[in-house]
N, C-alpha and C positions, 0 to 999 in steps of 0.2 A: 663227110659229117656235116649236118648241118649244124649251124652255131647255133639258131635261134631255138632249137627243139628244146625244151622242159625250160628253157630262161628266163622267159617272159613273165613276170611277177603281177600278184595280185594289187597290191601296193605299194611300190614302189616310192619310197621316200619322198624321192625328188621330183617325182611328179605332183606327188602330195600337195609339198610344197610349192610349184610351179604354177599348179592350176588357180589358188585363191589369189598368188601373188600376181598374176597377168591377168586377175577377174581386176584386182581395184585397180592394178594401170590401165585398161583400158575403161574402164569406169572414168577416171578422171580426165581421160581422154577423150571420153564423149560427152562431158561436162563443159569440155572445152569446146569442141564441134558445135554444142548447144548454144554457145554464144558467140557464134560466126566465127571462130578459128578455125584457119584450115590444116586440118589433120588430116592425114588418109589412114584409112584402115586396113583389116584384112578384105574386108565383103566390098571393098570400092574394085581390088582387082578381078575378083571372080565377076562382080553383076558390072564389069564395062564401064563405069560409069564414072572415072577419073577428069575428065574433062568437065563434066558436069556439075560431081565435087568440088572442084578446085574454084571453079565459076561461080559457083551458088550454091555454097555448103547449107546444108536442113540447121534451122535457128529452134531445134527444137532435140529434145532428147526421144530417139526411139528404141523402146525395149526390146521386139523384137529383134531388130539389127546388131542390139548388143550384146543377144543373146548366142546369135548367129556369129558373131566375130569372137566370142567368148571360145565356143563350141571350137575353133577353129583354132585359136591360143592354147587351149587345152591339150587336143590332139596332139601339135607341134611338139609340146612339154612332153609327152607319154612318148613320144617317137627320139627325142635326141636323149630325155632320162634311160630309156630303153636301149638305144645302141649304145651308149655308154656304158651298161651293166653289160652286154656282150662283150664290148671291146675289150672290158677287163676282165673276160670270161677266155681261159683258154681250153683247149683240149689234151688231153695226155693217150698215149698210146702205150699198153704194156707189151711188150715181146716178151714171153716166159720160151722156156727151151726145154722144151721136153723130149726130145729125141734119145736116142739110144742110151747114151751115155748116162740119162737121169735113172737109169736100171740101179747104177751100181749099188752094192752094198757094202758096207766095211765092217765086218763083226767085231765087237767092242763088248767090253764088263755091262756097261748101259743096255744091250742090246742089238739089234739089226734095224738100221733108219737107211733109208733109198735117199739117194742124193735130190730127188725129185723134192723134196718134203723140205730141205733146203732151199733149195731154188724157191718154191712156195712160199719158203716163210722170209725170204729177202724183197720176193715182191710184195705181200703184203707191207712188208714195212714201207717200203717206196711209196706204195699207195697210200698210207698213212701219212708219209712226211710230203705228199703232196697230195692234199685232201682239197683241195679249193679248183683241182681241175676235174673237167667229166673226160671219161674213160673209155677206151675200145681196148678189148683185150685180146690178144692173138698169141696162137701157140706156134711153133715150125711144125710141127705135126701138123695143121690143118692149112696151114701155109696163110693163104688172103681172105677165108673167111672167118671173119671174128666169131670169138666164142660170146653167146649171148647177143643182146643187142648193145646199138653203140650208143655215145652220150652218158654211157653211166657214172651216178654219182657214187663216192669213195665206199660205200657199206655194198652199195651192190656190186661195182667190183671185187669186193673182199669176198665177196658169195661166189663170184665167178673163178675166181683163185682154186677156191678150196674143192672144186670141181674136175681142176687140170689130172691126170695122171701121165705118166712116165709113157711110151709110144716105139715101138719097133721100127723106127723110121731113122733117117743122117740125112733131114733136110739142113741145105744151110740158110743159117741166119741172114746171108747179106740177101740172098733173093728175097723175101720176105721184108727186110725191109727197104728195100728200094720200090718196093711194091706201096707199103704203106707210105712210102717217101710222097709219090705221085698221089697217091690216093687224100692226101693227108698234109699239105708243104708246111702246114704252119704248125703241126700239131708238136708235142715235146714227149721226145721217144726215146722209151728206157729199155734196157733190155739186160734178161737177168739170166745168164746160161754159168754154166760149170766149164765151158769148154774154150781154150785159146780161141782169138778169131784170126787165126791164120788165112792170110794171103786175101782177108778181108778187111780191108783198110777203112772202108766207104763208113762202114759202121760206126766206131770209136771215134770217127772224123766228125760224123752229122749228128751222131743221138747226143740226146741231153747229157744221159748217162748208160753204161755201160757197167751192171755189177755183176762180179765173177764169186763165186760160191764156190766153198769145199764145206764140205760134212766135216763139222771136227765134233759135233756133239759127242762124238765117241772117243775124242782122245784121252787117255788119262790123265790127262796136265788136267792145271786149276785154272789155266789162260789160253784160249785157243782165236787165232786169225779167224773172226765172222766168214766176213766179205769185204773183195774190193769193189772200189768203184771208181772206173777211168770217166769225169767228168771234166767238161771244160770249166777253164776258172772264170771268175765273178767278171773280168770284162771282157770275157770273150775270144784274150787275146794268144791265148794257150792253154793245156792241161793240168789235171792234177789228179793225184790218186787220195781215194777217202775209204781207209781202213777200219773196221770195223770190229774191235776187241773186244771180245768176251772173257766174263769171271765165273770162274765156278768156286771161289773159294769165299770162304767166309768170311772175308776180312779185307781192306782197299791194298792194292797193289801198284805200284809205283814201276811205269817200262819207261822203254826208252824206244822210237819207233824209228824206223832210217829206212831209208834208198838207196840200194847199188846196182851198178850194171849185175850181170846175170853170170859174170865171172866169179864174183861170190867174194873176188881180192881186193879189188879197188877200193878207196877212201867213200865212205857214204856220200851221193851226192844230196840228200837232204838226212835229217834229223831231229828229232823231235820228243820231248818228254811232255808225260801225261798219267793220269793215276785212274785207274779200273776203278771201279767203287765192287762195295761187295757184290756178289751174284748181279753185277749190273756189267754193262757196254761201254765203251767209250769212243767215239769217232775223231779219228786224226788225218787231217788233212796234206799233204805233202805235195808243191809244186814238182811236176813234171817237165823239165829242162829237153830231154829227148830220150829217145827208144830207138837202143841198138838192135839190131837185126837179129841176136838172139834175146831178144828182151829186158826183162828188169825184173827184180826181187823184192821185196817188201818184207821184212821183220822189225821181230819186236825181243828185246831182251831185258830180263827181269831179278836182278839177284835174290827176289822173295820167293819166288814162282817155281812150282814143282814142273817138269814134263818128263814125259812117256817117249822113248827113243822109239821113234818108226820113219817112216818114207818122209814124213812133215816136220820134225824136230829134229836138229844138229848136234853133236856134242857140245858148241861153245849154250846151248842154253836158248839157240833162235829159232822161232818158229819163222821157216820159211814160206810164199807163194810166187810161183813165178807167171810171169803172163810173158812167153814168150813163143815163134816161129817153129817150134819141134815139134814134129808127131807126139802127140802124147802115146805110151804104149799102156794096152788096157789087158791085165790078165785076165783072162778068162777059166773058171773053175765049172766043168761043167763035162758030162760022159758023152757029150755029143761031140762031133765036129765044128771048126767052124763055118764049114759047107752048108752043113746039116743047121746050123744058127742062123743062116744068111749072112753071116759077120764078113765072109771073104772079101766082098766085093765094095765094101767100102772103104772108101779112100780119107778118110779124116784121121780114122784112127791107125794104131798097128797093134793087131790081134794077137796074144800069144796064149797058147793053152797050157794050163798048169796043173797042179793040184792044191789040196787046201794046207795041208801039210809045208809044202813048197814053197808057198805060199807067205805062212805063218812064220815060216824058218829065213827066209830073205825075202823079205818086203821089198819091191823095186823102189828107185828112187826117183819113178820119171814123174812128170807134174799130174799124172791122175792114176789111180788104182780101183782100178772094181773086180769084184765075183759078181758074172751073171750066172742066173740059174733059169732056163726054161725047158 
């Protein structure tokens, strides 16, 4: 990328200011030269002629010359105001994950919404809540050529979003951004999939952030898990998970949000309360201490709060998410094979063929569920 492309300002403040402020000091500067002090200027270095100055400085004011060291003051001020406004200019890189798994669908009272339309609407939000960077945005499906051009600011981003769809592909995420890693070292890379990043470490290691989606707009509850988001924390010095609560009910709701290993037994290792506002979000922060080899779990329990018993809600009342090392297993509803789908021969997920019936009647309870239909 380059930094300097669309940055370069019309008028820039500090130039502004720069320019009149280094017109009167060197003015009183050459007020001074005019009366046989020796000063040296910019234009003494360029025309040579330092020995000359210094020996038999001009006992007279000359406009031109101060025009000319002016012109040269000016410049300097437009060039260090200018790197400045870069320096504080960074870059952002969006990974959105459209690959197979954004097909899925979960039928619900609300409707049929593709988990793709989620993903969408987490990266927008990212792109919102980091508007002050320009943007390159890439999908796995297209692998290292960015969608659109690079450098964009936060609105034409948002245009490039609403563009993605869902792609018959199971590229992984870590080639892609090791790709953008080299292409990119300084940039701050987000990346926003539905899917574990299994036996991909490099990712959650180096990106900014990392936020994980499920479709719950379809759940029956009045409180559904948005997204997470595996981010490092404020110094740097480790992780944390940023949970993302949604209300569908009319009225503020009061949870309680926690961390446990992925046994589901152990004592929370963090905890946290917080209150939903109505039909509004709440974002809860949670230090991440470590990740066991079969992951971790994130809920939220609410003694106000209605939910809908399926694959994502417990009897005690917790909406679970896990981000752990399992094959996720993906139902597949569909009269074809999965020969005949191309699904055999990927290796991320494990394919099983159902019906919708089947389906409807025992919901799995592994960390993703879809009906593809093609």
């Amino acid at each position: 990328m380059n930094p300097f492309a669309g940055i370069l300002t019309v008028a820039n403040p500090w130039w502004l200011i720069g320019i009149p402020l280094s017109g009167m000091a060197l003015l009183a500067v050459y007020r001074k030269r005019s009366k046989g002090v020796r000063i040296l200027v910019p234009s003494t270095f360029i025309w040579q002629q330092l020995a000359m100055d210094i020996q038999a400085p001009k006992k007279r004011f000359l406009p031109l010359r101060f025009l000319f060291d002016w012109l040269l003051c000016s410049l300097l001020c437009i060039a260090v105001a200018e790197v400045t406004l870069v320096q504080s200019h960074q870059d952002g890189v969006l990974i959105i994950d459209n690959s197979l798994s954004s097909f899925a669908i979960i039928p619900g009272v609300h409707g049929n919404k593709h988990v793709i339309d989620t993903i969408k609407d987490a990266a927008k939000e990212t792109i919102r809540t980091n508007n002050s960077l320009r943007w390159s945005i890439y999908s796995t499906a297209d692998q290292i050529q960015p969608l659109g051009t690079e450098n964009l600011s936060a609105s034409e981003a948002l245009a490039i979003v609403d563009t993605v769809t869902a792609q018959y592909v199971n590229d992984e995420i870590e080639r892609l951004f090791q790709n953008i890693r080299i292409k990119s070292p300084r940039a701050k890379v987000f990346v926003v999939t539905d899917r574990p990043l299994r036996g991909q470490a490099l990712v959650p290691q180096q990106a900014s952030e990392v936020i994980t989606v499920r479709d719950n707009t379809l759940i029956w509850s009045n409180l559904a898990l948005q997204s997470l988001a595996l981010t490092p924390t404020a110094d740097g010095q480790g992780q944390m998970i940023r949970a993302r609560i949604r209300s569908y009910s009319s009225k503020t709701l009061p949870i309680e949000v926690f961390l446990k290993r992925s046994d589901r037994l152990t004592i929370p290792l963090e905890k946290k309360t917080a209150s939903v506002p109505a039909l509004g979000e709440v974002q809860v922060e949670l230090p991440l201490t470590s990740i066991t080899s079969g992951g971790f779990l994130v809920g939220f329990e609410s003694t106000d709060a209605r939910f809908q018993q399926n694959d994502q809600i417990a009897e005690d009342n917790t909406a679970w998410f896990a981000y752990t090392n399992v094959l996720p297993k993906i139902s597949v509803v569909s009269p074809l094979s999965l020969k005949q789908l191309g699904l055999e021969a990927l290796s991320a997920y494990t394919f099983v063929t159902t019906t919708l019936e089947e389906l409807t009647k025992n919901p799995p309870e592994e960390s993703l569920r879809a009906i593809i239909h093609r």
